[in-house]
C-alpha positions as CSV (number, residue, x, y, z in Angstrom):
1,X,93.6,-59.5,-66.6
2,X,93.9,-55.7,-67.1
3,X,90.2,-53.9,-67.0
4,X,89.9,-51.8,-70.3
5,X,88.2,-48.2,-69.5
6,X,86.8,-45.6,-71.5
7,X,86.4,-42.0,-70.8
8,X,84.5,-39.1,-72.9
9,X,84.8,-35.2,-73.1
10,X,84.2,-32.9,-75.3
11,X,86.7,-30.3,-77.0
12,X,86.3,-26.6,-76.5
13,X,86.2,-23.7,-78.3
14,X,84.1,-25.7,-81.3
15,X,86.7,-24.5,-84.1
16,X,86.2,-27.0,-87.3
17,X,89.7,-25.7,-88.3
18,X,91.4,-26.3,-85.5
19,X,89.6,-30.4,-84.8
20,X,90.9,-31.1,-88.5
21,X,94.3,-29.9,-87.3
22,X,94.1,-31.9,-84.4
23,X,93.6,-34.9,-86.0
24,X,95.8,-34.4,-88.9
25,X,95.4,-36.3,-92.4
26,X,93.7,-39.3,-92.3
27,X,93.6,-38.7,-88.8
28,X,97.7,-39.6,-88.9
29,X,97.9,-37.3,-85.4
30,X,94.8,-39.8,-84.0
31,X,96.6,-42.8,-84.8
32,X,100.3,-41.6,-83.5
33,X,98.5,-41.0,-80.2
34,X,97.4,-44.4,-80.4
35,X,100.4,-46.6,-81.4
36,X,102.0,-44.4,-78.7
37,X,99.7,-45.2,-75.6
38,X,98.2,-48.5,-76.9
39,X,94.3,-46.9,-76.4
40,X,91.8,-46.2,-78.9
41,X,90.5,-43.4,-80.1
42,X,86.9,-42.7,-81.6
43,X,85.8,-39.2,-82.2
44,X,82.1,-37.8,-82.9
45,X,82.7,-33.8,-84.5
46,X,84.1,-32.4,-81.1
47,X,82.8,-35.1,-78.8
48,X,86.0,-37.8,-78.5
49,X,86.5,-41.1,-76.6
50,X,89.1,-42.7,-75.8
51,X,89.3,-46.9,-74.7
52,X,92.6,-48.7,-72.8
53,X,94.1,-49.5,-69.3
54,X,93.5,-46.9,-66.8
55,X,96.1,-44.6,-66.7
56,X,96.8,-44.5,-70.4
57,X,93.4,-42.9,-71.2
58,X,94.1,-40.3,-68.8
59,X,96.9,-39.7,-70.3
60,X,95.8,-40.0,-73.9
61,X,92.7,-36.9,-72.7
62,X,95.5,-34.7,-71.4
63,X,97.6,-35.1,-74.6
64,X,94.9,-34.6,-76.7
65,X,93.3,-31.7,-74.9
66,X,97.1,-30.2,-75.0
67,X,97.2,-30.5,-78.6
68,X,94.0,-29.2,-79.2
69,X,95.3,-25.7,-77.5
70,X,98.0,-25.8,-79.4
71,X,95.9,-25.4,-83.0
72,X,95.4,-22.1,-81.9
73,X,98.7,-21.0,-82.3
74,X,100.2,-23.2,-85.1
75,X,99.3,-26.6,-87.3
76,X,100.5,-29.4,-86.1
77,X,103.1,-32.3,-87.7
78,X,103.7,-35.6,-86.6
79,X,107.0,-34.6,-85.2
80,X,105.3,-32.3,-82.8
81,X,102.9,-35.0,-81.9
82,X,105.8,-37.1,-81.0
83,X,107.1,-34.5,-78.7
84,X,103.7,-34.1,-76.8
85,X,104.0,-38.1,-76.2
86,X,107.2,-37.6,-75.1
87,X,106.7,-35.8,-72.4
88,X,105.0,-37.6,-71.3
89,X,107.9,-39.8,-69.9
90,X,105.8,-42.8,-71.7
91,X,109.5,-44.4,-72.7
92,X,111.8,-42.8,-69.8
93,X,113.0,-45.4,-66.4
94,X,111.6,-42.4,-64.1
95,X,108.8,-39.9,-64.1
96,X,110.1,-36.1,-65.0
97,X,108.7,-34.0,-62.4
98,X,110.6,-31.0,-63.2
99,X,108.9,-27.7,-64.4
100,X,109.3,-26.4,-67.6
101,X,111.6,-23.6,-68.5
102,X,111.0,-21.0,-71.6
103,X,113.3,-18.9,-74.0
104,X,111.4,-16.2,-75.1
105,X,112.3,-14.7,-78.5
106,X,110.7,-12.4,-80.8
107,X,110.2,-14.7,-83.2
108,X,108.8,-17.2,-81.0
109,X,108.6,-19.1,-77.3
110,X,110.4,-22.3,-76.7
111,X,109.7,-24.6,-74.1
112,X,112.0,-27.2,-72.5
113,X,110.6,-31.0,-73.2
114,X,112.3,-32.9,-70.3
115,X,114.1,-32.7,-66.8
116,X,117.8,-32.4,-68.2
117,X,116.6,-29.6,-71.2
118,X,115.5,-27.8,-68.3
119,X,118.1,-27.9,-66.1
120,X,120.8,-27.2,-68.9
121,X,119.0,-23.8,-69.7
122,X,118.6,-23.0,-65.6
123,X,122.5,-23.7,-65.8
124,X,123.2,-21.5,-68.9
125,X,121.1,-19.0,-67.3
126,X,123.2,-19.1,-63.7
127,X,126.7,-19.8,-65.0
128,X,128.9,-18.3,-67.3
129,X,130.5,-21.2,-68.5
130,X,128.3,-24.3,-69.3
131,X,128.9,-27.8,-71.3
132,X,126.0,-29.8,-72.9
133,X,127.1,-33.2,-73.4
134,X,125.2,-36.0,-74.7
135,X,123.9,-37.7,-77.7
136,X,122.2,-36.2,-81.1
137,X,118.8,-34.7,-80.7
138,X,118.7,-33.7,-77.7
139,X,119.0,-30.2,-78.3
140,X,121.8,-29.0,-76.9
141,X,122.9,-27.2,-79.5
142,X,119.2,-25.4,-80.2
143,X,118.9,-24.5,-77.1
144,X,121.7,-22.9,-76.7
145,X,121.1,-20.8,-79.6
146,X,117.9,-19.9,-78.4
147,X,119.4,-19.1,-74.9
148,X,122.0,-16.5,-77.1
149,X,119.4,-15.0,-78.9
150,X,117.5,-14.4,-75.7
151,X,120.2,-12.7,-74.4
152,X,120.9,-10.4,-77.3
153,X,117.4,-9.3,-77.3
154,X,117.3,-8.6,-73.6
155,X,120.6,-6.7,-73.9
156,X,122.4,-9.0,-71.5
157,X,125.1,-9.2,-74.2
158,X,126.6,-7.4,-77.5
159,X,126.8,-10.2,-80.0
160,X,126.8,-13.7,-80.5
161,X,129.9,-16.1,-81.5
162,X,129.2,-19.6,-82.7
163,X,132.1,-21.7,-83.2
164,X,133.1,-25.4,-84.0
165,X,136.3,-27.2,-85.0
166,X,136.6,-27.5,-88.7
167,X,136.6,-31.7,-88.5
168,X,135.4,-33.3,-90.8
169,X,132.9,-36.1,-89.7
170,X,134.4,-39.6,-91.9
171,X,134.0,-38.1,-95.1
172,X,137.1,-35.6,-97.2
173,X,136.1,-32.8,-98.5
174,X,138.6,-32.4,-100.1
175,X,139.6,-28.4,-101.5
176,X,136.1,-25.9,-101.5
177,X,136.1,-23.5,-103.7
178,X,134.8,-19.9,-102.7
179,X,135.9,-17.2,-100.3
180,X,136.1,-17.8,-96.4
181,X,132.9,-17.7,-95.5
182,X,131.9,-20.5,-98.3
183,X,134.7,-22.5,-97.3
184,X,133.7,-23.0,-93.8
185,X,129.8,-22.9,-94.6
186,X,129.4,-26.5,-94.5
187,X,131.0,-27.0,-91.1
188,X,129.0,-24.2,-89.8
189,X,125.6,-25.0,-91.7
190,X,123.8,-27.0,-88.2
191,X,124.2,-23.3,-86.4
192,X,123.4,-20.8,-89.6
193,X,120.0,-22.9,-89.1
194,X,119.2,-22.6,-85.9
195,X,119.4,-19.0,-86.5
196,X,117.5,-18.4,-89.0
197,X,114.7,-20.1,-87.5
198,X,115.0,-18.0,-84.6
199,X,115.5,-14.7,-85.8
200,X,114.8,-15.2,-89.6
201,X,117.1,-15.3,-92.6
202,X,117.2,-11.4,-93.3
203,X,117.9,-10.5,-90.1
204,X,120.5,-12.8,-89.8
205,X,122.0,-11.7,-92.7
206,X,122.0,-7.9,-91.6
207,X,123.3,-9.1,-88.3
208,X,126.4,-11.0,-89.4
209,X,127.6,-7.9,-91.7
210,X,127.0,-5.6,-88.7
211,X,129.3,-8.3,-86.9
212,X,126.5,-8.5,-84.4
213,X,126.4,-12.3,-85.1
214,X,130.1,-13.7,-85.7
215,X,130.5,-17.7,-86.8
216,X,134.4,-18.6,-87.6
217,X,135.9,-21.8,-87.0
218,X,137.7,-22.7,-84.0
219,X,141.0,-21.5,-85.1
220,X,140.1,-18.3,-85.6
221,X,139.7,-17.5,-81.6
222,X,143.2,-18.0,-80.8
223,X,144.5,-14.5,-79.5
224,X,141.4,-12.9,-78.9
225,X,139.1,-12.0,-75.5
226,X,135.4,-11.9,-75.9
227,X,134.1,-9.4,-73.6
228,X,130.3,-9.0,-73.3
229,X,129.5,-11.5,-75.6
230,X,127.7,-15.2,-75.7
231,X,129.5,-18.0,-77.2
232,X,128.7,-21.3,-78.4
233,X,131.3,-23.9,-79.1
234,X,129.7,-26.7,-80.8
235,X,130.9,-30.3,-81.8
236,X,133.3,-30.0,-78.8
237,X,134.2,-33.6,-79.0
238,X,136.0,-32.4,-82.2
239,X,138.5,-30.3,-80.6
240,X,141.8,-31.2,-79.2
241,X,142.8,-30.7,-75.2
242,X,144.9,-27.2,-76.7
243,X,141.9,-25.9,-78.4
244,X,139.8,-26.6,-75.1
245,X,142.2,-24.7,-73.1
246,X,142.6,-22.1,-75.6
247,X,138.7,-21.3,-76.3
248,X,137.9,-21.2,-72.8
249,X,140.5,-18.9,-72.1
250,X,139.4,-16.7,-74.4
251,X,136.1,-15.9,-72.0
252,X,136.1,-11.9,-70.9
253,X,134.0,-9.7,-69.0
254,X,130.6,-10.0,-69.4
255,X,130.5,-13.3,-71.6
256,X,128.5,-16.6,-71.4
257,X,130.0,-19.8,-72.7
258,X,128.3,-22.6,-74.1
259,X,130.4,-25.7,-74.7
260,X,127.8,-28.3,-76.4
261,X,129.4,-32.0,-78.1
262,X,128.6,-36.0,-77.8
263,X,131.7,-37.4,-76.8
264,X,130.7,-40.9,-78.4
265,X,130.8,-39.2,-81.7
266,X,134.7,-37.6,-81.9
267,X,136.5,-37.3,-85.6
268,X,139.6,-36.8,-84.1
269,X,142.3,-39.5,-85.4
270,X,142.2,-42.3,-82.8
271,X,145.6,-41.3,-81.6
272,X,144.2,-37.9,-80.4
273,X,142.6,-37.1,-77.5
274,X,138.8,-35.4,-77.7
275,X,139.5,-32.0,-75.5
276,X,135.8,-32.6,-74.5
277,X,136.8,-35.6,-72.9
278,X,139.7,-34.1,-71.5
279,X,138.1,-31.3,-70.3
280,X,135.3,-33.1,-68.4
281,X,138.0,-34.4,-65.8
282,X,140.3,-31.2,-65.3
283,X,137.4,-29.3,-64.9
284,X,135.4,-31.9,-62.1
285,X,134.4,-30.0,-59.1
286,X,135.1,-26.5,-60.1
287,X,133.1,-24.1,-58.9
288,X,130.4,-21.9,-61.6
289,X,130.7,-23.9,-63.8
290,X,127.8,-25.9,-65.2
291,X,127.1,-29.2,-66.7
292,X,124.5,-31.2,-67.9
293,X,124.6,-34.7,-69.0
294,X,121.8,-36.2,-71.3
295,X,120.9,-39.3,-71.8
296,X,119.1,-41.4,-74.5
297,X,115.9,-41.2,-73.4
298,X,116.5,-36.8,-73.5
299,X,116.4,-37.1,-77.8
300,X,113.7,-35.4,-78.9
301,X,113.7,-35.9,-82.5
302,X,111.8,-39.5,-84.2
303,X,111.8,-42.2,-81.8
304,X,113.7,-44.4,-83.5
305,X,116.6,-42.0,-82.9
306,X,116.3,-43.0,-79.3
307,X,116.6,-46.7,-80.2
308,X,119.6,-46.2,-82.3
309,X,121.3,-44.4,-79.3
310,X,120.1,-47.0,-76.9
311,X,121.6,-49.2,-79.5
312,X,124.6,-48.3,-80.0
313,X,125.3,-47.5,-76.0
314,X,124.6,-51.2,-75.2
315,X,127.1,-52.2,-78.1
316,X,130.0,-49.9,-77.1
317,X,129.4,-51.2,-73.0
318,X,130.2,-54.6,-74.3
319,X,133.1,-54.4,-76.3
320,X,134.5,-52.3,-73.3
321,X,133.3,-55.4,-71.2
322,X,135.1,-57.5,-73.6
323,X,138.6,-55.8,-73.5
C-alpha cells in the first residue's frame, strides 16, 4: 500500500490580497489543484498543508508556491491554474525537460508551457520559414502572433501580414453584406484577437490604417513579394497545393514565414488535396526550414480538449486500420 505524506510551509510576503487570489472563490483554485494531483489541501491564514503519495505533494508545494508569485502580477482564473498543472507533465507519456522560452511584448511577457511550444518559437526565431502543425489549442497560432509582434517592436521587421484561406469550416455563409474588410472579418476574427490582446484594440486599429498590420485573405497574395516583413498563414490545412506554392513563394528579403494548420481538420472538398499535407512531403529534408509537430498532450486550453483530441486520434487510427 502507498504511504500517504504530508508536508507544511508557509507562504511569503503575508499579502491577504494576494492568499484570497490564490485560492480563488470558494477556494475553486484549492480544489483544481487537488482533483489535479489527487492530495489534499488544508490551509491555516498563510500556513498551508498539503496530504498524498510522495511525489505529488512535492509537486502540489511547488505549484502552489508558483501561483502564489504569480498574484503579484495578475489574479488568477481557473484556466491559468490549469496551465500551472500542466506543466507539470502530470498527463504527458515523458517528463518535459526543456527550458522555457519568452516573447517579450510591451503589453506583456509570454512564456512557453511545454517542450514542443518551446522549440517552435526557438525555430521561428532561427528560420525564416516555419510550419506549426498540430491540433487546436496548442497555440500555434498565438504564438506566432506573439513572435510577429516581438519582432515589430524590436525593429527586426516593417509590418505584419496575417493571412488564411477564406474556407469555410462545414457551415455556408452564404452572401455578407458590408465592404471588404467586413466581408472577410469572420474568417479573419481568431487573428484580429490575438492582436488585440497583444498590442491592444487602439493600437491595432492605428496600425492597420498605417498598413503597418495587413490581414487579407489568401488570395490576395498572389503577385506580390513581402520584403522585410513577418507573415502568418493560418488554417494551412485549408489551402490547396497552388496556394501553398504560391504564398511561400511570395517570401522576400528580410521576411519570416509562419505557416500554422491541423491537418486533421481540412474544409477542402474531399476530392482536394490539403496543400498543408502536400507541402509537408515536398518540403521533407530541406534545409532552414523549420517544423514542429504537436501532439495532444501539447493543448493547453481545458483538459477535456485533450481528451477530445486523444479521442478522436484513436478513432481516425482505426478506421484507417479498418480499410
Amino acid at each position: 500500500m502507498s504511504t500517504l505524506n504530508t508536508i507544511q510551509f508557509t507562504l511569503f510576503p503575508e499579502d491577504n490580497e494576494r492568499l484570497q487570489n490564490l485560492s480563488g472563490w470558494q477556494h475553486e483554485h484549492f480544489g483544481q489543484i487537488e482533483l489535479g494531483l489527487g492530495v489534499e489541501i488544508n490551509s491555516r491564514g498563510f500556513q498551508l498543508s498539503v496530504t498524498g503519495l510522495a511525489s505529488r505533494v512535492v509537486t502540489a508545494e511547488q505549484v502552489i508556491r508558483e501561483l502564489y508569485d504569480e498574484t503579484a502580477q495578475q489574479t488568477l482564473t481557473p484556466d491559468l491554474v490549469h496551465l500551472m498543472l500542466h506543466e507539470q507533465g502530470l498527463d504527458t507519456p515523458q517528463p518535459l525537460t526543456t527550458e522555457q522560452v519568452l516573447i517579450t511584448t510591451r503589453r506583456k511577457t509570454l512564456k512557453t508551457r511545454n517542450a514542443n511550444q518551446a522549440h517552435y518559437i526557438n525555430t521561428i526565431k532561427s528560420y525564416d520559414v516555419n510550419f506549426g502543425i498540430g491540433p487546436a489549442g496548442t497555440g500555434k497560432t498565438y504564438l506566432a502572433v506573439a513572435c510577429a509582434v516581438e519582432a515589430l517592436e524590436n525593429e527586426q521587421v516593417r509590418r505584419i501580414i496575417l493571412t488564411r484561406p477564406a474556407v469555410e469550416a462545414g457551415e455556408k455563409l452564404g452572401f455578407l453584406p458590408g465592404d471588404l474588410s467586413q466581408k472577410v472579418d469572420p474568417y479573419l476574427r481568431p487573428l484580429f484577437d490575438a492582436l488585440f490582446d497583444m498590442l491592444g484594440f487602439e493600437t491595432v486599429e492605428r496600425l492597420i490604417e498605417k498598413n503597418v498590420i495587413e490581414i487579407a485573405p489568401l488570395a490576395f497574395m498572389r503577385g506580390r513579394t513581402l520584403n522585410e516583413a513577418f507573415i502568418i498563414l493560418d488554417e494551412a490545412q485549408n489551402t490547396s497545393t497552388e496556394q501553398m506554392k504560391m504564398f511561400l513563394t511570395r517570401i522576400g528579403f528580410g521576411s519570416t514565414a509562419v505557416i500554422t494548420g491541423d491537418i486533421t481538420q481540412c474544409d477542402l472538398p474531399h476530392h482536394q488535396k490539403s496543400g498543408l499535407r502536400h507541402v509537408i512531403e515536398v518540403l521533407e529534408g530541406v534545409e532552414g526550414i523549420g517544423f514542429t509537430f504537436y501532439q495532444a498532450q501539447d493543448v493547453v486550453r481545458h483538459a477535456m480538449v485533450q481528451k477530445i483530441v486523444r479521442a478522436y486520434d484513436k478513432y481516425d487510427r482505426t478506421q484507417a486500420r479498418k480499410t
